[in-house]
C-alpha positions in Angstrom: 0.0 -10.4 7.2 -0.9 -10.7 3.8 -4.6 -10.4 4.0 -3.9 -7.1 5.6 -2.0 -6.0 2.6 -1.8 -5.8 -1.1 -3.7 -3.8 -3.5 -7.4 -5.0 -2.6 -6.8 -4.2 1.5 -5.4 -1.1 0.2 -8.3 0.2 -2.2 -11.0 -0.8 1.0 -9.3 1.2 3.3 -8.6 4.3 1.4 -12.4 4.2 0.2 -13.3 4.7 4.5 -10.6 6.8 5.4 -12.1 9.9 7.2 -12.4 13.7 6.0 -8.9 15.2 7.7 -5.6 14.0 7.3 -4.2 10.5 7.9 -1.1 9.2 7.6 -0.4 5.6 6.7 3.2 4.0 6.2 5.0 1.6 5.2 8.5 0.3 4.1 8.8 -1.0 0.6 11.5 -2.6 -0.6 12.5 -4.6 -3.9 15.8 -7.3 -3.9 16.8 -10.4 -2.5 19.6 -8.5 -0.8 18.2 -6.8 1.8 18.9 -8.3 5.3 15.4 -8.6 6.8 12.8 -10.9 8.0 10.1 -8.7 6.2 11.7 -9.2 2.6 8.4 -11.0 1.4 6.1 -8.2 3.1 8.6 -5.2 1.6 8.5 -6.8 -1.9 4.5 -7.2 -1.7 4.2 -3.2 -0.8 6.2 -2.4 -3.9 3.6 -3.7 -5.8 1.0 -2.6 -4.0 2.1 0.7 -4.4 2.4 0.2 -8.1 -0.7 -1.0 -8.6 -2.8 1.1 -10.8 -5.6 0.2 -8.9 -4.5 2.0 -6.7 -3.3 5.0 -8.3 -7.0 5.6 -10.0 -8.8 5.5 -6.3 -6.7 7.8 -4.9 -7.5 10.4 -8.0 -11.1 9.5 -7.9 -11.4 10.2 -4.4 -9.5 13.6 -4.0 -6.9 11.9 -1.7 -4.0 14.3 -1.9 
């Protein structure tokens, strides 16, 4: 669902993750090729893991 994903839904819930480890996944993917009904969703987590946005909250909060 896209309000579920992107760089915005991302940022939120990195900011109330939990002291401990957690592990989140998902299956990016880039290409008109691939043979799936989650191209669109794949595509959209390729950029949300690029975002910078991104990148800069997970430094500022000590995620390793």
């Amino acid at each position: 669902m896209p309000r579920y994903s992107g760089g915005a839904a991302l940022l939120e819930l990195l900011k109330r993750l939990p002291a401990g480890i957690t592990e989140l996944g998902c299956h990016p993917g880039a290409g008109a090729d691939l043979e799936t009904m989650y191209l669109h969703e794949r595509v959209r987590e390729v950029r949300t893991l690029c975002d910078p946005r991104v990148r800069a909250t997970i430094q500022e909060l000590g995620i390793q």
